[in-house]
C-alpha positions as a Markdown table, in Angstrom:
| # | Residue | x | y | z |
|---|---|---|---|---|
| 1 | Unk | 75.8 | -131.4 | 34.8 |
| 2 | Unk | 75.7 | -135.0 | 33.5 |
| 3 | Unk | 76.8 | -136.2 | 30.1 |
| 4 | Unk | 73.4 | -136.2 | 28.5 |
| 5 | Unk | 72.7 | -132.8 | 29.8 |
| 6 | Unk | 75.8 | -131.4 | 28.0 |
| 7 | Unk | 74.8 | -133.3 | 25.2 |
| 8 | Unk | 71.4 | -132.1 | 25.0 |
| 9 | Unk | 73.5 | -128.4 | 25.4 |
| 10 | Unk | 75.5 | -128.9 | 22.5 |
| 11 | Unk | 72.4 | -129.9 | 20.5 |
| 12 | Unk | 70.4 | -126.6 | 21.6 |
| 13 | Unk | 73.9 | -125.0 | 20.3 |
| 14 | Unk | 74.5 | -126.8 | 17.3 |
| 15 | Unk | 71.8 | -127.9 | 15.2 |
| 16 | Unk | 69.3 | -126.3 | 13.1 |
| 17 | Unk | 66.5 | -124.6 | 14.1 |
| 18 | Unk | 64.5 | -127.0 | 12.6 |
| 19 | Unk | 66.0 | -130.1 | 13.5 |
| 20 | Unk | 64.4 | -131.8 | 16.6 |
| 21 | Unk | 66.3 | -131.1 | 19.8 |
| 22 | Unk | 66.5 | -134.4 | 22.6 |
| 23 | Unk | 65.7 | -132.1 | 25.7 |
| 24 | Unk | 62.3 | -131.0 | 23.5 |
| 25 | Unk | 61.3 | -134.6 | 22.7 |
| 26 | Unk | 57.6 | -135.3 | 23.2 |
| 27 | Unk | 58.3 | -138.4 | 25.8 |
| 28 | Unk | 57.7 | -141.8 | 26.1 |
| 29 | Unk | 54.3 | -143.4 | 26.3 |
| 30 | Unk | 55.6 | -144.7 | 29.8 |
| 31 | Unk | 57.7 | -142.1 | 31.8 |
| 32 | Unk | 61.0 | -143.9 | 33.1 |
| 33 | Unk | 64.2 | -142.2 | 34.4 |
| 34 | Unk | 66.6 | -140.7 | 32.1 |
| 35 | Unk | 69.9 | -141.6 | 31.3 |
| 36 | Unk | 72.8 | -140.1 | 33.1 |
| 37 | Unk | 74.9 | -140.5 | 29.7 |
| 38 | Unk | 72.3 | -140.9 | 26.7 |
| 39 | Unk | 70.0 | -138.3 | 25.0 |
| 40 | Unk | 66.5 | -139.9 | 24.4 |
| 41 | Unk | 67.3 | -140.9 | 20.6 |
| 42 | Unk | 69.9 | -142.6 | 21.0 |
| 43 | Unk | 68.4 | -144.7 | 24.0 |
| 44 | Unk | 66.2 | -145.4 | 20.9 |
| 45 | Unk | 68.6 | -146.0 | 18.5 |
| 46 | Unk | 69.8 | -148.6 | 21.1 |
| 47 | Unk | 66.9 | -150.1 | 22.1 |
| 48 | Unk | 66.2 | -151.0 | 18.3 |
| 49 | Unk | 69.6 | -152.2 | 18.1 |
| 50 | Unk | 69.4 | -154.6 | 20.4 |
| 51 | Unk | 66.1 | -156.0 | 20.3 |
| 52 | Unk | 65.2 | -159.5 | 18.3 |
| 53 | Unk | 63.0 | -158.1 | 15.6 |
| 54 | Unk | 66.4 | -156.3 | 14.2 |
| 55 | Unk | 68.3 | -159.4 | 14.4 |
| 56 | Unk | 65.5 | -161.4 | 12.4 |
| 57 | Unk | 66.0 | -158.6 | 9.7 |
| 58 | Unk | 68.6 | -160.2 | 8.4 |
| 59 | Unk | 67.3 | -163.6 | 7.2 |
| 60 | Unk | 64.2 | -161.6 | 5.2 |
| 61 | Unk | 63.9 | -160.7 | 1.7 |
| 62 | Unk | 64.3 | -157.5 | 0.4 |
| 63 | Unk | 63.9 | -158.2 | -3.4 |
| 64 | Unk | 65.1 | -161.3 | -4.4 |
| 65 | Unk | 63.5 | -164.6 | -2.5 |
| 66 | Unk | 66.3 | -166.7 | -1.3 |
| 67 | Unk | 68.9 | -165.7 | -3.9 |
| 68 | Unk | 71.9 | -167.7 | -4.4 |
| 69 | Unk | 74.5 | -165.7 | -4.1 |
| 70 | Unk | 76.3 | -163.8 | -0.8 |
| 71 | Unk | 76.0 | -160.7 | -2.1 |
| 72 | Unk | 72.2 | -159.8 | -2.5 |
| 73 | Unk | 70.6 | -157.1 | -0.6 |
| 74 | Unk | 68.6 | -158.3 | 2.8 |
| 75 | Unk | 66.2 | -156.5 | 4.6 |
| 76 | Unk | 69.1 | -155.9 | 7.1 |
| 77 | Unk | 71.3 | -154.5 | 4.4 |
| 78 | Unk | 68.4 | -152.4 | 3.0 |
| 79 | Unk | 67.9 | -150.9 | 6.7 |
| 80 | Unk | 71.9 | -150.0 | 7.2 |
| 81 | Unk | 72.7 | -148.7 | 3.7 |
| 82 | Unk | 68.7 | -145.9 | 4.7 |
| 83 | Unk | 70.3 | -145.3 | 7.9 |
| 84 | Unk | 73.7 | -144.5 | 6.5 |
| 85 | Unk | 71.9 | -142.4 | 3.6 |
| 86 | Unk | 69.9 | -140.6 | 6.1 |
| 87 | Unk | 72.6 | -140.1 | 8.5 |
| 88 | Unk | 74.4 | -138.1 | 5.4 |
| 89 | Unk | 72.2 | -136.1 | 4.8 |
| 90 | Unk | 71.1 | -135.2 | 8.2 |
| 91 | Unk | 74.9 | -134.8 | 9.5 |
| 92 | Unk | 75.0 | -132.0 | 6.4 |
| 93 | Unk | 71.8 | -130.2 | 7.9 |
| 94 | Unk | 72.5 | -130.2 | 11.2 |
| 95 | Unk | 69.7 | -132.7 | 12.0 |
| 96 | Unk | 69.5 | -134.8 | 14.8 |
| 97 | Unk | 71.3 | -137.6 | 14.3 |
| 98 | Unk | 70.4 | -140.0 | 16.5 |
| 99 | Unk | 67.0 | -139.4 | 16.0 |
| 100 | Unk | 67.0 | -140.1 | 12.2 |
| 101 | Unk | 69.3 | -143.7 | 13.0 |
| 102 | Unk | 66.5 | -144.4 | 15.2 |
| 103 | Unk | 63.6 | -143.7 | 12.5 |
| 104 | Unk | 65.8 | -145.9 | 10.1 |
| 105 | Unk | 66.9 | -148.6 | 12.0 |
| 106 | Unk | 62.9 | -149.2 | 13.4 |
| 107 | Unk | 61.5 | -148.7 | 10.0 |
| 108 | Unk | 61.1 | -152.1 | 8.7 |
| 109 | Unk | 60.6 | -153.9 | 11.8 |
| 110 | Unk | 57.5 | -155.0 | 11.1 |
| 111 | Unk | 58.2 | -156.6 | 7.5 |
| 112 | Unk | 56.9 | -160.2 | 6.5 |
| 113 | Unk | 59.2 | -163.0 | 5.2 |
| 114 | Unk | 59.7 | -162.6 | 1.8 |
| 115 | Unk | 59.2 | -159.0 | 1.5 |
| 116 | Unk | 56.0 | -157.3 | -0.3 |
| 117 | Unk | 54.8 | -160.5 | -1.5 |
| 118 | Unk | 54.7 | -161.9 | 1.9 |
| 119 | Unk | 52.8 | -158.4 | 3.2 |
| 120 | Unk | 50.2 | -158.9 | 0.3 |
| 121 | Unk | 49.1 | -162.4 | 1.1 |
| 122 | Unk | 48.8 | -161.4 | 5.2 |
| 123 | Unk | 46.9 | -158.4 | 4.0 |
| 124 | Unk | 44.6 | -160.2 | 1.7 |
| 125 | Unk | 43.3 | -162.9 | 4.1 |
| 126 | Unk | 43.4 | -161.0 | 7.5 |
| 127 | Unk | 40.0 | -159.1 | 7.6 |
| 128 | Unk | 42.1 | -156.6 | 9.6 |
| 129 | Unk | 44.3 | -155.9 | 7.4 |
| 130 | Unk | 48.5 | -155.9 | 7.4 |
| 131 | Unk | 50.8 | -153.0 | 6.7 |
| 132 | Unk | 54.1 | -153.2 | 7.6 |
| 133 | Unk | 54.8 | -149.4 | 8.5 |
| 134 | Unk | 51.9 | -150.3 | 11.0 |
| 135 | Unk | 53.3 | -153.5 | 12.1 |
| 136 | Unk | 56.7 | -151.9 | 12.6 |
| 137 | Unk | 55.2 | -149.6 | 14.8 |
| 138 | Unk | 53.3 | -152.3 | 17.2 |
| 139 | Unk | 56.3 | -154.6 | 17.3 |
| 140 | Unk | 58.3 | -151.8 | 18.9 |
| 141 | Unk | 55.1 | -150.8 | 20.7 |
| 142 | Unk | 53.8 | -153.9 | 21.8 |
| 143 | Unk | 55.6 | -156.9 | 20.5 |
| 144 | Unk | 58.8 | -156.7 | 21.8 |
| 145 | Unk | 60.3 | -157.5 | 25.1 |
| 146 | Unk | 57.3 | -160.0 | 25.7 |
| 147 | Unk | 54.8 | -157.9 | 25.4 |
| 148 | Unk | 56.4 | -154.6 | 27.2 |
| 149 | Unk | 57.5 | -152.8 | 23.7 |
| 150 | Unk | 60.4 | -150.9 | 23.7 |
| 151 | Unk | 59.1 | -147.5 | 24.8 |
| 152 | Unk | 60.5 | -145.2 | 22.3 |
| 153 | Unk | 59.9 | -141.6 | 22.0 |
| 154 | Unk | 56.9 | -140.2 | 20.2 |
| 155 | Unk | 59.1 | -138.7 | 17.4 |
| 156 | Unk | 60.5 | -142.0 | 16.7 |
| 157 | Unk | 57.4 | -143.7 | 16.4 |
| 158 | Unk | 55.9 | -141.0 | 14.4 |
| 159 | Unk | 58.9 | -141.6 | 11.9 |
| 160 | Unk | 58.5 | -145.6 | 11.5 |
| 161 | Unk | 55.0 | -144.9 | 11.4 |
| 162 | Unk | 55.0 | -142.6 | 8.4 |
| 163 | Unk | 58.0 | -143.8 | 6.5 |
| 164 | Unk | 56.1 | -145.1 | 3.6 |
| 165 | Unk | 55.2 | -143.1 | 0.1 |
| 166 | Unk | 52.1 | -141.9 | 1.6 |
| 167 | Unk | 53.5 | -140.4 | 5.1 |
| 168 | Unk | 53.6 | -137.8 | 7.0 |
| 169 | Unk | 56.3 | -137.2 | 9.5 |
| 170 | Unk | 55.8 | -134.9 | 11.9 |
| 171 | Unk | 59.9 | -133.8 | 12.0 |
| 172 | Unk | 62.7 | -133.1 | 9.2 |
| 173 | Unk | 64.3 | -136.4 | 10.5 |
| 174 | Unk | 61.3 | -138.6 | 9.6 |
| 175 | Unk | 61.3 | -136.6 | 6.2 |
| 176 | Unk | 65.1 | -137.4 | 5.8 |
| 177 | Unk | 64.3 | -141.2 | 6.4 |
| 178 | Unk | 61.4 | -141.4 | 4.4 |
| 179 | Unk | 63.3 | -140.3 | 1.1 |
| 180 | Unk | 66.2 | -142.3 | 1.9 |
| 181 | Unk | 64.0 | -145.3 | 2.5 |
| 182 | Unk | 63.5 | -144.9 | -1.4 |
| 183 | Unk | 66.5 | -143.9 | -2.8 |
| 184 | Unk | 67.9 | -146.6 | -0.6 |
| 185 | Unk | 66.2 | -149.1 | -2.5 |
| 186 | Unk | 66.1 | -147.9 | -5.7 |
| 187 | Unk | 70.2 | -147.9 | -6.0 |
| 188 | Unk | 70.3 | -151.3 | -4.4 |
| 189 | Unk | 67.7 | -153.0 | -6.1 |
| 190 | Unk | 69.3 | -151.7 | -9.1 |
| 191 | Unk | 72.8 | -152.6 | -8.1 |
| 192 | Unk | 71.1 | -156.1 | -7.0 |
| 193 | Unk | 69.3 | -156.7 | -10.6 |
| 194 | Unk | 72.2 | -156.2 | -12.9 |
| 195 | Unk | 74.1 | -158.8 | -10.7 |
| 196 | Unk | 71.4 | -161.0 | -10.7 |
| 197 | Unk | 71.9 | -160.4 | -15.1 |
| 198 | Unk | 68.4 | -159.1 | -15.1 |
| 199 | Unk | 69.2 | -155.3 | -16.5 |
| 200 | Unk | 72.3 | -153.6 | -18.2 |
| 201 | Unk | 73.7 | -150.6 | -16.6 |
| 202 | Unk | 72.4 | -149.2 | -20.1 |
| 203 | Unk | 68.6 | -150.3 | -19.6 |
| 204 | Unk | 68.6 | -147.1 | -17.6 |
| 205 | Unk | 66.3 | -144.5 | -19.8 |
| 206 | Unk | 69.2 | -141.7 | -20.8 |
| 207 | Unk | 66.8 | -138.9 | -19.6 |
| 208 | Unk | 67.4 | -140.5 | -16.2 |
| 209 | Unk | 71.1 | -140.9 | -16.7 |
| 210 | Unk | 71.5 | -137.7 | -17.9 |
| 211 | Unk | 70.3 | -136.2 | -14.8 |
| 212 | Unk | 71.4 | -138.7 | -12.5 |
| 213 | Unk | 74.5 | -140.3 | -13.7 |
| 214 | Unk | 75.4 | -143.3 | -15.8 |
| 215 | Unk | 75.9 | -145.7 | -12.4 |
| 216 | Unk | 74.5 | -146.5 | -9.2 |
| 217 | Unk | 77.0 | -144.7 | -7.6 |
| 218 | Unk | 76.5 | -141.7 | -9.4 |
| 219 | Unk | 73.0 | -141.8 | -9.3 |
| 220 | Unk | 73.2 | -142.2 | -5.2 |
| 221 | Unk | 75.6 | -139.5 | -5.1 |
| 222 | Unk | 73.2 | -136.8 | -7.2 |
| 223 | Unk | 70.3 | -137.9 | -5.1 |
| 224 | Unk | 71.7 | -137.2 | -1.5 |
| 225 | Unk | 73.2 | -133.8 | -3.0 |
| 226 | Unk | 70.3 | -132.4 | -4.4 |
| 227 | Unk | 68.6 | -133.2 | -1.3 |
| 228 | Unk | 71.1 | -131.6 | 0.9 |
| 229 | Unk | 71.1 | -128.2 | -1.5 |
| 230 | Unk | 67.4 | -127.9 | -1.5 |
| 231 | Unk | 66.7 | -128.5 | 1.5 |
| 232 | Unk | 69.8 | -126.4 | 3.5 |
| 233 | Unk | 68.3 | -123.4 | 6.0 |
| 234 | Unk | 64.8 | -124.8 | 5.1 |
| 235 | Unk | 62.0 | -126.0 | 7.2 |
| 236 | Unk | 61.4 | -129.1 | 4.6 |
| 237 | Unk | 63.4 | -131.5 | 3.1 |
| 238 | Unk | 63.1 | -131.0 | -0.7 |
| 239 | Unk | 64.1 | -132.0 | -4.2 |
| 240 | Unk | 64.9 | -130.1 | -7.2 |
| 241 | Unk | 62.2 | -130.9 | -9.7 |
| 242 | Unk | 64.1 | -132.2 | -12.1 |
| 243 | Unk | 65.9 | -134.3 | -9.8 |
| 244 | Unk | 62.6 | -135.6 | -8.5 |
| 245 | Unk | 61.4 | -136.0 | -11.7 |
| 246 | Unk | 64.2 | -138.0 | -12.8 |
| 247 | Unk | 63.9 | -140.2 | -9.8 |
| 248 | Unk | 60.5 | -140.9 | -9.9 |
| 249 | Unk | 61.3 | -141.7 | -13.6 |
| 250 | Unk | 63.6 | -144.6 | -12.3 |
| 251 | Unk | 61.4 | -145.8 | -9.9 |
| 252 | Unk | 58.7 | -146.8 | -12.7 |
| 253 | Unk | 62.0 | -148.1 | -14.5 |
| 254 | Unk | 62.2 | -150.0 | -11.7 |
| 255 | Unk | 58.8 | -151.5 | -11.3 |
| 256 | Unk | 58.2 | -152.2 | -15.4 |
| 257 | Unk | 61.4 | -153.8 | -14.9 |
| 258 | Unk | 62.5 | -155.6 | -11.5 |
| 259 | Unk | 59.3 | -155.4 | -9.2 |
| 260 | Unk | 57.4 | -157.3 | -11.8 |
| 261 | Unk | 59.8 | -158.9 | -13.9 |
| 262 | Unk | 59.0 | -162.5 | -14.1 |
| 263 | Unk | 62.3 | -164.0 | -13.4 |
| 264 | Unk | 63.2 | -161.7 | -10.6 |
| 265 | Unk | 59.5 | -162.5 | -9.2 |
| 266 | Unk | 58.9 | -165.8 | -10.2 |
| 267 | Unk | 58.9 | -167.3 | -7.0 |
| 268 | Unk | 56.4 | -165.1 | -5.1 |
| 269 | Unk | 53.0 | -167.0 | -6.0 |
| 270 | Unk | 54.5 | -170.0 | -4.2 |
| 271 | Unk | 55.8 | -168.0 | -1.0 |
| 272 | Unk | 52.2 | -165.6 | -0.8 |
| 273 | Unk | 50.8 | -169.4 | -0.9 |
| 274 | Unk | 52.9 | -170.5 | 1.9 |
| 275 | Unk | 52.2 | -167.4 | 3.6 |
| 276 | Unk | 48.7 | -168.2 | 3.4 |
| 277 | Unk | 48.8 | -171.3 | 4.3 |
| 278 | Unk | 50.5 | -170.8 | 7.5 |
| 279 | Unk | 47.8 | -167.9 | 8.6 |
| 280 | Unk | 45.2 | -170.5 | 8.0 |
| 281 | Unk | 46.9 | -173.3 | 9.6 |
| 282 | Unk | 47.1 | -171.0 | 13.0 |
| 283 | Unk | 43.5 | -169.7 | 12.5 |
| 284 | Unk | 42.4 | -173.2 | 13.3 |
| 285 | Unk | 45.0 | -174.4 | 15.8 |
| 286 | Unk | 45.3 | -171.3 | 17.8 |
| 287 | Unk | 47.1 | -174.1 | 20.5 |
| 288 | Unk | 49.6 | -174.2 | 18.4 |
| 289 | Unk | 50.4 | -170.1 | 18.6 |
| 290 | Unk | 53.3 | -169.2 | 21.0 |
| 291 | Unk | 52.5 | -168.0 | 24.6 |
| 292 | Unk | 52.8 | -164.3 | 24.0 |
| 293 | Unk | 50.4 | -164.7 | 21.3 |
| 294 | Unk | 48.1 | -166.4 | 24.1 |
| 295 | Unk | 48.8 | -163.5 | 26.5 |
| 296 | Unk | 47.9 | -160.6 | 23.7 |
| 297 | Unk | 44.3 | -162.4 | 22.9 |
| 298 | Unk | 43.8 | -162.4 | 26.7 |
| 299 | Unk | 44.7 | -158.6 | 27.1 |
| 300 | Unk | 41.9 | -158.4 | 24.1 |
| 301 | Unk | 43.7 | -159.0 | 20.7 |
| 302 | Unk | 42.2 | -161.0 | 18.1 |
| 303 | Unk | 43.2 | -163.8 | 17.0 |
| 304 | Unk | 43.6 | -162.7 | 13.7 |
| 305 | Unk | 45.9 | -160.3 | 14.6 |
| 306 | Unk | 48.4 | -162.1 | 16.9 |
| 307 | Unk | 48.1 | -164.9 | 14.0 |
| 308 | Unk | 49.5 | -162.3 | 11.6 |
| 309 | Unk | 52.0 | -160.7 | 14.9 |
| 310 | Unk | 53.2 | -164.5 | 14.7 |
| 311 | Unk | 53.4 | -165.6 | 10.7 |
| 312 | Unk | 54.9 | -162.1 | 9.8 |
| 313 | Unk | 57.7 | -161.6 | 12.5 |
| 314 | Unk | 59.0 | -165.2 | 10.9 |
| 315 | Unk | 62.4 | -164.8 | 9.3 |
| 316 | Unk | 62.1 | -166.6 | 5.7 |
| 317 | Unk | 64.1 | -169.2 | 6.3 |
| 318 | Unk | 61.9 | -170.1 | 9.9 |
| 319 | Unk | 58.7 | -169.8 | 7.8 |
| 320 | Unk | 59.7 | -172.1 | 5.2 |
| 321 | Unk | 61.3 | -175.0 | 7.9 |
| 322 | Unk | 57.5 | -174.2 | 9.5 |
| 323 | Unk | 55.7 | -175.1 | 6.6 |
| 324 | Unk | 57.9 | -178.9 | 5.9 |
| 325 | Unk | 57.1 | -179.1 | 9.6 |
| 326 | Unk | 53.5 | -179.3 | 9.0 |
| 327 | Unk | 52.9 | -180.1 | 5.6 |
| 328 | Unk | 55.7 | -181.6 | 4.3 |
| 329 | Unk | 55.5 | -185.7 | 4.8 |
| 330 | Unk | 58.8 | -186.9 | 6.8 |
| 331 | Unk | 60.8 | -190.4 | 5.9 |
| 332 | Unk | 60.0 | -193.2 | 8.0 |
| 333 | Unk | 62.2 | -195.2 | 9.7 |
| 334 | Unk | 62.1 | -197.6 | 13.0 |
């Protein structure tokens, strides 16, 4: 018996009946050999790991464009403190483990520079449309590895794919991601604003900090518990409602306040214009697009869509040095 066989043994064994056993896995969209030593998540897990859309995660915004400061949450930061959430809570059900990293760590793959604002302009002037869950889910499909994808599992495609509010996942794992996604994001945003000297720990509405605690620790805390206790011996993954309540309470906190605060935000109108501006610039100089791009609108992609695959897989700091590129006049000199 090899390694992953005992593995997938231990699994069958050990984990809840509801959590999604390796050995049962739906497959790969491309049947390959298995691994003498890995379960199929974690090849997954790895595969994400190790591939260049991860790596570019962590020169992208997650709230705060280009802050100044070392200490401001990145979209790399935002994925590791979801996975490490997630991985909590789905140690304490006897989840798969592996297959919830994977979900985590493949979730925002597919993000624009400069975070949401960066996703609204691509999905205003593509006719196609841009969503990042979806993009996510064709980089690691598609994009990556020149074209080949990365050939994950159905299950963890099905849990980038539906990791947003609106989702669906198809197993407890995705579920598990899909809240931590937000309670991920809610503590750090949170944690990131009062740094930033935009809130006060006591801006927090006291019906929310009555339930939830008086800091972001608490509050992060009382979340992943309530979770775990609802959820225990249950085919869901569940909140108390007054725990939900008080969560969904700070979330609109957390848009009145920080989404679309003016000073946190201030910057976005110029980086949705830059984002623009680029998708236009390579609507009309298609040349100028990269060589997989070429290779994608030959296998039948539009060319709206590789111009988007191209603009939104920029890190912020490679779209900005794109635009002085073209745009920005250079000094002269003999």
């Amino acid at each position: 018996m090899t390694i992953r066989e005992q593995l997938e043994q231990r699994e069958l064994e050990y984990l809840s009946p509801y959590a999604q056993k390796s050995a049962q896995s739906r497959g790969r969209a491309q049947e390959e050999p298995e691994c003498d030593i890995r379960p199929v998540f974690q090849r997954d897990r790895d595969r994400i790991i190790h591939c260049k859309s991860f790596r570019r995660l962590k020169d992208k915004t997650q709230v705060f464009l280009i802050p100044e400061g070392d200490h401001y949450r990145t979209r790399l930061t935002h994925t590791l403190e979801v996975s490490q959430n997630a991985r909590t809570i789905a140690k304490a059900l006897r989840l798969n483990e592996d297959l919830t990293e994977a979900i985590a760590l493949g979730h925002d793959l597919g993000h624009t520079p400069f975070g949401h604002a960066g996703e609204r302009a691509l999905n205003r002037v593509c006719p196609l449309g841009f969503r990042h869950h979806e993009q996510s889910l064709r980089t690691v499909e598609l994009l990556e590895k020149n074209g080949q994808g990365l050939n994950l599992t159905w299950e963890t495609r099905d849990g980038i794919l539906n990791h947003q509010t609106a989702g669906n996942p198809a197993t407890l794992e995705g579920k598990v991601v899909r809240l931590s996604d937000k309670i991920a994001y809610i503590h750090h945003d949170m944690d990131d604003a009062v740094r930033g000297g935009i809130l006060k720990e006591s801006d927090v509405p006291k019906s929310v900090r009555d339930v939830l605690g008086e800091t972001p620790g608490d509050r992060l805390d009382t979340l992943i518990h309530d979770i775990i206790t609802e959820s225990m011996d249950k085919n869901d993954i569940c909140m108390s409602e007054e725990v939900a309540a008080a969560m969904k309470g700070i979330r609109e906190f957390m848009f009145e306040n920080v989404y679309t605060n003016p000073v946190a935000k201030g910057e976005e109108g110029k980086a949705e214009a830059l984002i623009e501006t680029l998708y236009d610039y390579y609507m009309h100089h298609e040349e100028a697009l990269p060589e997989e791009a070429h290779r994608l609108m030959e296998k039948g992609d539009l060319l709206p869509r590789v111009v988007c695959d191209y603009v939104g897989a920029m890190t912020d700091r490679f779209a900005i040095l794109t635009y002085q590129e073209l745009f920005i006049p250079k000094s002269w000199d003999l």
